[in-house]
N, C-alpha and C positions, 0 to 999 in steps of 0.2 A: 480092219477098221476103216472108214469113208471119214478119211484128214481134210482141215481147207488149210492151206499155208495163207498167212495173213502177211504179204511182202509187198516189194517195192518193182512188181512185176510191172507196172503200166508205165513205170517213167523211162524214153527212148535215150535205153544205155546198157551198153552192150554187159557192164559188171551186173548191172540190176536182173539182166533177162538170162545169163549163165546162173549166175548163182540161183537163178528161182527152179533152174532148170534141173541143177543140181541135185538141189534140196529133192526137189520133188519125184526122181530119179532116184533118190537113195530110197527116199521113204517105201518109193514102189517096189522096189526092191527087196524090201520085208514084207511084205506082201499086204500092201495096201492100198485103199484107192484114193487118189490127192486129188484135189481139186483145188483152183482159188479164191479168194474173196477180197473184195476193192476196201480201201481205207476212205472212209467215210470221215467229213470233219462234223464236229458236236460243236455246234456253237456256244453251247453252256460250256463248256471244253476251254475252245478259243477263245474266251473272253477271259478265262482265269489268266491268260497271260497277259493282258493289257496292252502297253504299246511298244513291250521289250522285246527284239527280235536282233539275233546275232547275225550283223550285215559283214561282208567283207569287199568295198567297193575298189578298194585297190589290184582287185584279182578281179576286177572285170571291167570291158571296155567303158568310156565313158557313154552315160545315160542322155535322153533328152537332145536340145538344137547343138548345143556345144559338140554332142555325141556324133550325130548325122554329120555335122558339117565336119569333122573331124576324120570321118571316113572317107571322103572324098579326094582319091589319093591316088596311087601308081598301082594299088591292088584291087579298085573300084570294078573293074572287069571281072575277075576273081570273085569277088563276091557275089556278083550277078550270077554266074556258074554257079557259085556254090550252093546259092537259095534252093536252086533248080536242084541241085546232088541233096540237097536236103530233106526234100520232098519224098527224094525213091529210097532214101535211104528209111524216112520214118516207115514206107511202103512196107521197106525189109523187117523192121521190128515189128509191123503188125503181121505180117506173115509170118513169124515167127512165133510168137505168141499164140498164134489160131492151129498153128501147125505141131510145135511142140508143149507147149504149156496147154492145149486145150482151154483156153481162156472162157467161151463162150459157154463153158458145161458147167452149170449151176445147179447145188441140191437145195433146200430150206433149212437142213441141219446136220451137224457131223456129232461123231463122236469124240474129235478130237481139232484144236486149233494150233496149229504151230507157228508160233510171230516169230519172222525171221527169216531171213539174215537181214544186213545192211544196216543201215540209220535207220532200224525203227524206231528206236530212242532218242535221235535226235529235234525232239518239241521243241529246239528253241532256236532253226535255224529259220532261213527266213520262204520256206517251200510253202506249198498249197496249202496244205492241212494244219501250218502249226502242231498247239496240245489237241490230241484224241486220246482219252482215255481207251478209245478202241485198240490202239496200239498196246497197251500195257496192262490186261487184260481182261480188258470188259468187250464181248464176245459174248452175248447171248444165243446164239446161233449152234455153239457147241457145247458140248457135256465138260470135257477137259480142255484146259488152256495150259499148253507149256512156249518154253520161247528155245531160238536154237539160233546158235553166234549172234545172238544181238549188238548190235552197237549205238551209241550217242553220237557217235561221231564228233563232233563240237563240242558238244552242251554237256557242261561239267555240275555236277549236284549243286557245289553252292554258287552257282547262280540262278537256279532255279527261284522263281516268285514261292513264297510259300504255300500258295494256293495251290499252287500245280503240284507242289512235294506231295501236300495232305490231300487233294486227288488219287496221284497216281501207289502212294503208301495205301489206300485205302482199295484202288483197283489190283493189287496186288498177290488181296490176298486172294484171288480168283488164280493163280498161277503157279500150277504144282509143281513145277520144274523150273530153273533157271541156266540158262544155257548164255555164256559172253560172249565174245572174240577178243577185246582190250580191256587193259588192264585199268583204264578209265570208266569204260561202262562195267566192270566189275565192283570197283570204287561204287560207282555210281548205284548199283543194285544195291549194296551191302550196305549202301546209309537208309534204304527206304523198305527195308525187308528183312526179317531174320533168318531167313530159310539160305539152305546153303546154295552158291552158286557156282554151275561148273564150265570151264572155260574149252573151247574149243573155237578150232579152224575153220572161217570163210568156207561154204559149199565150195566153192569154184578150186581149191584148194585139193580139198579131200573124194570130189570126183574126178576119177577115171577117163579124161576125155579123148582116149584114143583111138580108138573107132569113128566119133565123130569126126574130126580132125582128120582122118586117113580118108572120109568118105565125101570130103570138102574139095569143091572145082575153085580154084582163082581164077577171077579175071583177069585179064592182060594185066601183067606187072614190070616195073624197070626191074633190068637186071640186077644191080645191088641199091639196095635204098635202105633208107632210117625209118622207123616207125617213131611219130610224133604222135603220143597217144595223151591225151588230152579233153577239159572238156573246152565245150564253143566257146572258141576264139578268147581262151583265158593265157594263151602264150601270146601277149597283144604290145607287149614292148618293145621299143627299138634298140633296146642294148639284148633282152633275152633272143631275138627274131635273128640279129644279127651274127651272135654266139651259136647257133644252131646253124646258120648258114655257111659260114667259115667255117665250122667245123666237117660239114657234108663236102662243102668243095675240098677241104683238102682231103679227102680219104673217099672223092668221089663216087658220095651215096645220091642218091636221088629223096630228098626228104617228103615223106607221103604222111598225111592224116587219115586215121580211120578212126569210124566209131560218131565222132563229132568233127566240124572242120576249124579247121586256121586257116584265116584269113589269107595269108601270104602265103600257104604250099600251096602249089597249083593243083598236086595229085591230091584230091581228096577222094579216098576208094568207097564205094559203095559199097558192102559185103554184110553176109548174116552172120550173128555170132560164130556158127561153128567157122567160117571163113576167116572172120579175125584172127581164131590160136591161130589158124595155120601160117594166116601175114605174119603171126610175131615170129614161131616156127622158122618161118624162109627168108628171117631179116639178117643184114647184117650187121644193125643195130637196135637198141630200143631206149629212147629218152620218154620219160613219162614222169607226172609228178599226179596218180591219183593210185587209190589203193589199189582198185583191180588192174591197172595197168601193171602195176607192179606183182600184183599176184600171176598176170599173162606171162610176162618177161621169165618173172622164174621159175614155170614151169616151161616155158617153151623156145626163149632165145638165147641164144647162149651168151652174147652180150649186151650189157643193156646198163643207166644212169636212171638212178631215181632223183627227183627235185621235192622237200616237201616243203608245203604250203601254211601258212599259218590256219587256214579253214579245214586243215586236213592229219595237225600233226600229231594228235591225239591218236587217232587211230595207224595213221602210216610208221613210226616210229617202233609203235608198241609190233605192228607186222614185222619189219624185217629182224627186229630182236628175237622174234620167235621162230623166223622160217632163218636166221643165221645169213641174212642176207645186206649187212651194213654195210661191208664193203662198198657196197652201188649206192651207195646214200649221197649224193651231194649237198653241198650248201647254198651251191649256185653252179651256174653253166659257165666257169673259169675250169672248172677240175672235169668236162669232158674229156678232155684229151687224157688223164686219168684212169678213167672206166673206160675207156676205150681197149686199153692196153688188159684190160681186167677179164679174166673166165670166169666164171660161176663155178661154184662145188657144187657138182650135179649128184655124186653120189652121198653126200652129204643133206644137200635138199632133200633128196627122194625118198633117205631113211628117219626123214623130221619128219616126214609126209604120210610114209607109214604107218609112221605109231603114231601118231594122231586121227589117221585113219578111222584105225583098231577104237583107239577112244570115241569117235563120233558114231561109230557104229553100235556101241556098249551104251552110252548115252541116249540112243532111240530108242536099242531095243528095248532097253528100260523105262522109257518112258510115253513110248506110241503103241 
């Protein structure tokens, strides 16, 4: 069949660009040919939400002159570097994207649409496109529309305006298949749909990425360091900044950001997704407070603290309940020293990861 996965392939992040990679990887693997297609915003769409949009200002630096001037500090330098590492780094995701995603290869029409993974559900957070009913199954372009580990991420049913409910209830019934990841955006199907919903595991999860990973160059690395995996400059506090620094000096890591930078590590690594497993791979540590960060961590470092975030805990919660990974759950960066002392159940992950596997595999073939 000639699939287009309908994801979150264009935005510069290393979870959005594996898991599209995944997906698209598995599906080929049944012998099909994937292709993508951009989310387009409908302004009839966007205007059903009016001027409700779920902000979280306290998880990001401050806005505006207060903001600027605010920045103007003992990391001022740092951030001049960083702009520049910013640059080669978006370089990296477009090279990636052209290289493995096949971005640029475009048909007029498939036989099949597959929405998903990530926040394609999330219409009520405060991103580009807001509601598109594109996202939730209006898709002219294809014969069939199924979805595969969708999530809301944030946006919970009843906050929904009800315009948008009797929208996307109505785009709905365009979608033969329903496929979750959380137990939220399961909720969340089951109030605007009768059809049954079936839940499965994050792509980045349920693919194999060992090959790629064994076939990945690091650049120059310090000898033992942390992965602070995060996104931009969202670990911006002087009590979290300074809990992660004390804690590297005493067990003398060297604290690196990839992916996106902070502010205050000096090492901010440029690297392409397959690069990144291998940094979590060769760390030894990993602090992170977003979902894929944490899905890195436990497939690939053997130690590692999750932080979750009030914009994020709907979905990170419901993950490490299902991949048995609470232990690493923090409530804040006081119980480092904690997870520090903490190994992972790797033969335990890897047999959740299996048989979930098996299930993601059962669920396409059935349905691609």
């Amino acid at each position: 069949m000639k699939v287009c996965i309908l994801s979150m392939q264009q935005i510069d992040n290393m979870g959005s660009l594996l898991q599209s990679y995944a997906l698209k990887t598995t599906i080929e693997k049944l012998g099909n040919e994937v292709e993508f297609i951009a989310i387009k915003k409908r302004d009839e769409d966007y205007k059903l939400l009016g001027n409700y949009k779920q902000e979280y200002h306290e998880e990001r630096e401050k806005d505006g002159l207060l903001g600027k001037i605010s920045k103007i500090d003992r990391y001022t330098i740092n951030r001049l570097k960083i702009k520049r590492k910013s640059v080669e780094q978006g370089l990296a995701f477009d090279e990636f994207r052209k290289e493995h995603l096949n971005i640029d290869k475009k048909s007029h029409h498939y036989d099949l649409c597959v929405i998903g993974s990530d926040e394609v559900f999330n219409c009520l957070n405060s991103g580009a496109w807001g509601f598109t009913s594109q996202l939730f199954g209006n898709v002219p372009e294809a014969n069939k529309v199924i979805t595969y580990a969708a999530s809301c991420g944030s946006t919970k049913y009843e906050e929904l305006p009800e315009k948008v409910a009797k929208k996307i209830r109505k785009t709905f019934e365009n979608v033969l298949a329903f496929s979750v990841r959380d137990e939220n955006t399961h909720k969340f199907v089951g109030k605007l749909t009768d059809k049954s919903v079936n839940d499965n595991l994050d792509p980045v999860l349920i693919y194999n990425f060992d090959y790629e990973v064994e076939q990945a160059t690091l650049p120059k690395m310090p000898k033992h360091y942390c992965v602070v995996y995060s996104y931009y400059n969202r670990i911006h506090t002087a009590e979290e900044i300074d809990a992660i620094k004390e804690f590297c000096k005493r067990h003398e890591l060297t604290p690196i950001a990839i992916g996106a930078p902070q502010f205050w590590i000096k090492d901010y690594i440029v690297c392409s997704p397959f690069q990144c497993l291998k940094i979590f791979k060769e760390s030894d540590f990993v602090i992170t407070d977003t979902f894929h960060g944490t899905i890195f961590a436990s497939k690939y470092a053997d130690k590692f603290a999750v932080l979750a975030r009030a914009s994020n805990k709907n979905k990170l919660l419901d993950l490490v309940g299902k991949i048995e990974m609470k232990d690493h759950l923090m409530s804040n960066l006081s119980e480092l020293e904690e997870k520090y002392a903490l190994l992972k159940n790797k033969e335990n992950f890897n047999s959740i990861v299996e048989e979930e596997t098996q299930r993601t595999i059962q669920y396409l073939k059935s349905n691609v």
